[in-house]
mmCIF file of the C-alpha atoms, coordinates in Angstrom:
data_MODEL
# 
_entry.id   MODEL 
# 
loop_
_atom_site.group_PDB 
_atom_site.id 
_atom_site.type_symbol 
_atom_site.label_atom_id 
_atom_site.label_alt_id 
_atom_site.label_comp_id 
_atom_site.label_asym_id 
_atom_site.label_entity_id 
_atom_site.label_seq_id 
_atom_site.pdbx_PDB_ins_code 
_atom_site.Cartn_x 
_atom_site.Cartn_y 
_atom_site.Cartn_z 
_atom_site.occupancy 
_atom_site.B_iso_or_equiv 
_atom_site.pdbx_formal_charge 
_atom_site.auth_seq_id 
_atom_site.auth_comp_id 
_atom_site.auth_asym_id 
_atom_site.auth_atom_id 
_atom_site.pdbx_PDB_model_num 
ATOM 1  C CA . UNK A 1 1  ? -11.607 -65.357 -77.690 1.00 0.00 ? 1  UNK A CA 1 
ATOM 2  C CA . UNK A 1 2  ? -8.023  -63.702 -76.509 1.00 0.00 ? 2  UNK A CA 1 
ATOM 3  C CA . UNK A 1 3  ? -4.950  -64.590 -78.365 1.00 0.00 ? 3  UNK A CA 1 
ATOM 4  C CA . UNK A 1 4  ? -2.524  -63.928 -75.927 1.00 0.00 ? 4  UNK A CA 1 
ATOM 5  C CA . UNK A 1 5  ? -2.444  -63.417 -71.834 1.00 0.00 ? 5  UNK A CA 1 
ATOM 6  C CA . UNK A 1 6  ? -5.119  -61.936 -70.164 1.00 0.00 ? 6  UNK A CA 1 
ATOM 7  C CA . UNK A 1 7  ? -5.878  -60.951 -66.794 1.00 0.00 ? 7  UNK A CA 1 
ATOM 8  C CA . UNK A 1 8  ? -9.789  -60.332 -65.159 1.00 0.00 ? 8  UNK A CA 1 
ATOM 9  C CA . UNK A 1 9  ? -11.195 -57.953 -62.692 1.00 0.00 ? 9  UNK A CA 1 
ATOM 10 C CA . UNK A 1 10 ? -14.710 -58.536 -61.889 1.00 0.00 ? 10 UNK A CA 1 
ATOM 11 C CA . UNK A 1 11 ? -16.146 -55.399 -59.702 1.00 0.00 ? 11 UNK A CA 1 
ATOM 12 C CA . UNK A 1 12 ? -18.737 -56.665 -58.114 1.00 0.00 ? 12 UNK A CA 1 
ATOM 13 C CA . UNK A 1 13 ? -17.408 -60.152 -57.377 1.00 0.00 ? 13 UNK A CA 1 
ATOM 14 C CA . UNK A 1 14 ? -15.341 -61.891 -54.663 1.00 0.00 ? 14 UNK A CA 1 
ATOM 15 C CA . UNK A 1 15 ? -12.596 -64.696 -55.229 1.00 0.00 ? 15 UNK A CA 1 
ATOM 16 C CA . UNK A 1 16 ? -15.603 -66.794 -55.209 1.00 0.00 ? 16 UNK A CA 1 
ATOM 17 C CA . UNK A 1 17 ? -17.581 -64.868 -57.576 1.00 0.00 ? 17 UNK A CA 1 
ATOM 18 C CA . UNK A 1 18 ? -20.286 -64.237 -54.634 1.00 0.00 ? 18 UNK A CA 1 
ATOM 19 C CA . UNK A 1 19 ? -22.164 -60.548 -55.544 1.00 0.00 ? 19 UNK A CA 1 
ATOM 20 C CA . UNK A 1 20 ? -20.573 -58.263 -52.975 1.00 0.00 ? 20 UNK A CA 1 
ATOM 21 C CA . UNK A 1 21 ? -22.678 -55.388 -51.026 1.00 0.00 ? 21 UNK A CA 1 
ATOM 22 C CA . UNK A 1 22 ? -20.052 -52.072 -51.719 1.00 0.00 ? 22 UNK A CA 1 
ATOM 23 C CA . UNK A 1 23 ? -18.179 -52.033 -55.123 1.00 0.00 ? 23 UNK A CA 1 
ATOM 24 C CA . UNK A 1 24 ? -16.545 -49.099 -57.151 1.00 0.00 ? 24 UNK A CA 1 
ATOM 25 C CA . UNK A 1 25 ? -18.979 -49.481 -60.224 1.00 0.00 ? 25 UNK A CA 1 
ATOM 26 C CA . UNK A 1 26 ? -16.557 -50.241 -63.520 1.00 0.00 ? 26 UNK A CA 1 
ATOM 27 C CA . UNK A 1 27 ? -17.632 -46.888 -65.047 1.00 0.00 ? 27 UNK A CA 1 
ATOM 28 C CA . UNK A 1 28 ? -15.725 -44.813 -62.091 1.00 0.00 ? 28 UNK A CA 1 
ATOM 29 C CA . UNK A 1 29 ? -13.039 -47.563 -62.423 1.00 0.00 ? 29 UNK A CA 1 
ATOM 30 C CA . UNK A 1 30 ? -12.836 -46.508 -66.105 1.00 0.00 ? 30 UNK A CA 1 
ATOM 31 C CA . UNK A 1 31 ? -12.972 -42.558 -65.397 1.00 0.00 ? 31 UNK A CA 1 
ATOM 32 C CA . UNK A 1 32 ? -10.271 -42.787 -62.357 1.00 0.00 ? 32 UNK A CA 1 
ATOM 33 C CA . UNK A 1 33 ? -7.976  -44.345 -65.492 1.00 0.00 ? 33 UNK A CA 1 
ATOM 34 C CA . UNK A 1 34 ? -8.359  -42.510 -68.341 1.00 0.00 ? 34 UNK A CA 1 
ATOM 35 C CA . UNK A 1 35 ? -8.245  -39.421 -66.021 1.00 0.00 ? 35 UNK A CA 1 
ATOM 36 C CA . UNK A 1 36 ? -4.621  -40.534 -65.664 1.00 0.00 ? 36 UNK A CA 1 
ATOM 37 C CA . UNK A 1 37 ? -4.469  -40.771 -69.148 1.00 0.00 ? 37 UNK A CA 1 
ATOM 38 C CA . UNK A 1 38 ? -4.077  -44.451 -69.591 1.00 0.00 ? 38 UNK A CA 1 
ATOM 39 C CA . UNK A 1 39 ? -5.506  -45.294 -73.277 1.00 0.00 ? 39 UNK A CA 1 
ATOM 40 C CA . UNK A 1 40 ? -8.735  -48.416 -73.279 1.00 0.00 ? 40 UNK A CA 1 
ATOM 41 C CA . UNK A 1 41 ? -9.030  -51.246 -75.428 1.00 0.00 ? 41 UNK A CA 1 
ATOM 42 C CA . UNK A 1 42 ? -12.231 -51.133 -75.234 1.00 0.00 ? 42 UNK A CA 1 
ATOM 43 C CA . UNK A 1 43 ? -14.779 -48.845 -73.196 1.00 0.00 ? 43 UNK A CA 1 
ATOM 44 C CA . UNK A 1 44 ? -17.578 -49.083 -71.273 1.00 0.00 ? 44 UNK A CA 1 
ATOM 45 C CA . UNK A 1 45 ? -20.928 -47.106 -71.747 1.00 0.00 ? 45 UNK A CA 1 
ATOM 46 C CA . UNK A 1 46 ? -21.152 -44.484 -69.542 1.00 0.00 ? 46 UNK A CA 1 
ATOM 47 C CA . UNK A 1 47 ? -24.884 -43.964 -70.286 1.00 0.00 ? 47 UNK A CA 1 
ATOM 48 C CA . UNK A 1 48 ? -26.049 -46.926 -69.227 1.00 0.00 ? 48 UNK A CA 1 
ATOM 49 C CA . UNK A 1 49 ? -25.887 -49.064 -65.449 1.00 0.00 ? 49 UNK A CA 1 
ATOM 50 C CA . UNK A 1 50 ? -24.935 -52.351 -64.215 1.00 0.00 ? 50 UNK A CA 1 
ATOM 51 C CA . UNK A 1 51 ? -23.369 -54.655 -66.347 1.00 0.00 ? 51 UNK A CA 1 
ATOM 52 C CA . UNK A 1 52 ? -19.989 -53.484 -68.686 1.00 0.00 ? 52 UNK A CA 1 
ATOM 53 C CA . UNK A 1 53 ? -16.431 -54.211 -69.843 1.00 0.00 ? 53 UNK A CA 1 
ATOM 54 C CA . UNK A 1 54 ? -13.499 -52.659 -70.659 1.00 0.00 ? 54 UNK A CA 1 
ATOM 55 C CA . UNK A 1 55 ? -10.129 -53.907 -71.830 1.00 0.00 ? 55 UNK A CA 1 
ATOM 56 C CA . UNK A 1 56 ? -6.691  -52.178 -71.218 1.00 0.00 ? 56 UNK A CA 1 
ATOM 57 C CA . UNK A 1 57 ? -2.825  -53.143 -72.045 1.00 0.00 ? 57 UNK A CA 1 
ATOM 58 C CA . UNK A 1 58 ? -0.758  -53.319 -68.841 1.00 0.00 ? 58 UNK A CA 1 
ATOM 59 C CA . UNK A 1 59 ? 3.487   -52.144 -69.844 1.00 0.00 ? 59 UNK A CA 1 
ATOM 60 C CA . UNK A 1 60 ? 4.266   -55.823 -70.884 1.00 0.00 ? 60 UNK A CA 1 
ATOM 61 C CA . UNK A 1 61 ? 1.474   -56.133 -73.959 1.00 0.00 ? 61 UNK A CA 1 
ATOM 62 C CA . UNK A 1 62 ? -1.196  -58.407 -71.752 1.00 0.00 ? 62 UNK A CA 1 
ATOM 63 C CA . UNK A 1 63 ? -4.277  -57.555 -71.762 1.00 0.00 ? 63 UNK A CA 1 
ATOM 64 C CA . UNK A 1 64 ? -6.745  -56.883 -68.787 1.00 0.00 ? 64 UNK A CA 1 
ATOM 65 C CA . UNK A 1 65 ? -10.200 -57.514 -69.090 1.00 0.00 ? 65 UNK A CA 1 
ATOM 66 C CA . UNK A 1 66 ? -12.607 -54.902 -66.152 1.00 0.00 ? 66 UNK A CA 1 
ATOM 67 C CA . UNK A 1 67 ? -15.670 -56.745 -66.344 1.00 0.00 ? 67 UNK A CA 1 
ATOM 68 C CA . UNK A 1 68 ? -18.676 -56.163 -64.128 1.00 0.00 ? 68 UNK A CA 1 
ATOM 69 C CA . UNK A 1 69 ? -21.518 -58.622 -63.812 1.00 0.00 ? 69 UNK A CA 1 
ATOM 70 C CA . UNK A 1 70 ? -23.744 -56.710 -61.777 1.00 0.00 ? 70 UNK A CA 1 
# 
């Protein structure tokens, strides 16, 4: 699925992947970062609700994968 290194954020999720109660949902995520101008992979849907992904390219080429569940 990914070629090279990849790191995941689940929003949403604890270390145990337990649904938490309070979460910044991954479409505010996704504003807050493109609002500082950092270019997406990938974006989420802002039109829609709950579930989404996005991908970005941290300074060293890796990818990180923002994907909510719930």
């Amino acid at each position: 699925m990914f070629e090279n290194n990849i790191l995941t954020f689940n929003p949403g999720w604890d270390e145990s992947a337990n649904k938490l109660d309070a979460f910044d949902d991954i479409r505010e995520i996704q504003r807050l970062l493109k609002g500082k101008g950092i270019v997406l992979l990938s974006e989420a849907d802002n039109s829609t609700s709950g579930p989404a992904s996005f991908m970005v390219l941290d300074p060293d080429g890796n990818t990180i994968l923002i994907d909510q569940h719930v």
